[in-house]
N, C-alpha and C positions, 0 to 999 in steps of 0.2 A: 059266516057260518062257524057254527062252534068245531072246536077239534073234534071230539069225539064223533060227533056226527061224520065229518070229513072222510074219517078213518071208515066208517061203516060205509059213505056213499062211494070210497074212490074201492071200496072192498082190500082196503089194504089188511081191515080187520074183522072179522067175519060178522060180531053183532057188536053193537051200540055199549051193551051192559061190560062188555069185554074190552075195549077202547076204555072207557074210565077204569077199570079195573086196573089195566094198566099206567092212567096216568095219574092214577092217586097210588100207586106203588114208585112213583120216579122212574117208569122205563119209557116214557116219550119227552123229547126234547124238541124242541121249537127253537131253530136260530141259536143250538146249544144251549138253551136252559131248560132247565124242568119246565113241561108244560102241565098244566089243570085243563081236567076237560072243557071247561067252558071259556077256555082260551079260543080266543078270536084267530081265524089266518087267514093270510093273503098270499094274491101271488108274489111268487118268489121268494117266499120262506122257505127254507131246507126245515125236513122231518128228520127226526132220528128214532127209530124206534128198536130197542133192546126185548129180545124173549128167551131168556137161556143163553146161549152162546151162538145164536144168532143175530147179525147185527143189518137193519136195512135206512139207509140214506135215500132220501127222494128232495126235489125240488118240488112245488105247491104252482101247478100252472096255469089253472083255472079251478075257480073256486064256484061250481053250481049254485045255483041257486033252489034246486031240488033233487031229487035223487035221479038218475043216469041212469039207460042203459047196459048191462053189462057188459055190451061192447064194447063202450064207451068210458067205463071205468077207468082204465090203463092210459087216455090221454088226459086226465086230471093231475099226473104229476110227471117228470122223469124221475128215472133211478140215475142215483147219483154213485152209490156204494152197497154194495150186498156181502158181506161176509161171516162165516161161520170161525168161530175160534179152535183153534187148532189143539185139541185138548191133547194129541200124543205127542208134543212138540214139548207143551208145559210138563207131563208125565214125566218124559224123557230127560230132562234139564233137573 
């Protein structure tokens, strides 16, 4: 399955157009490299994806084969790491 698609079916990203948007800007990483939307994944790749000063890590657990339930969204990957940058800490310094 392509990434972008991934991103819309595991709803990590709200539409499809928005998912490339970002990975032709350099804020999704695949196994720590720049991915391109039409980067292939499998299980057990780690996701990285950057939007402003928030930063989300997931593991890649099952990779559909069509689009899911929204129930069911949230077991297509774990969260590995979720964090927001602490911009009065950098302010402050």
């Amino acid at each position: 399955m392509r990434l972008d698609k991934f991103l819309k079916v595991s709803r990590l990203i709200k539409r499809r157009t928005i998912a490339q948007a970002l990975c032709d800007a350099g804020q999704v990483f695949l196994n720590g490299k720049v991915a391109k939307p039409a980067s292939t994944v499998d299980v057990g790749q780690e996701l990285t994806i950057t939007r402003g000063p928030y930063t989300l890590t997931v593991r890649i657990e099952v990779v559909p084969i069509r689009a899911v339930a929204t129930q069911e969204a949230a077991s297509l990957y774990t969260l590995l790491h979720q964090s927001k940058a602490d911009l009065l800490t950098e302010l402050a310094d």
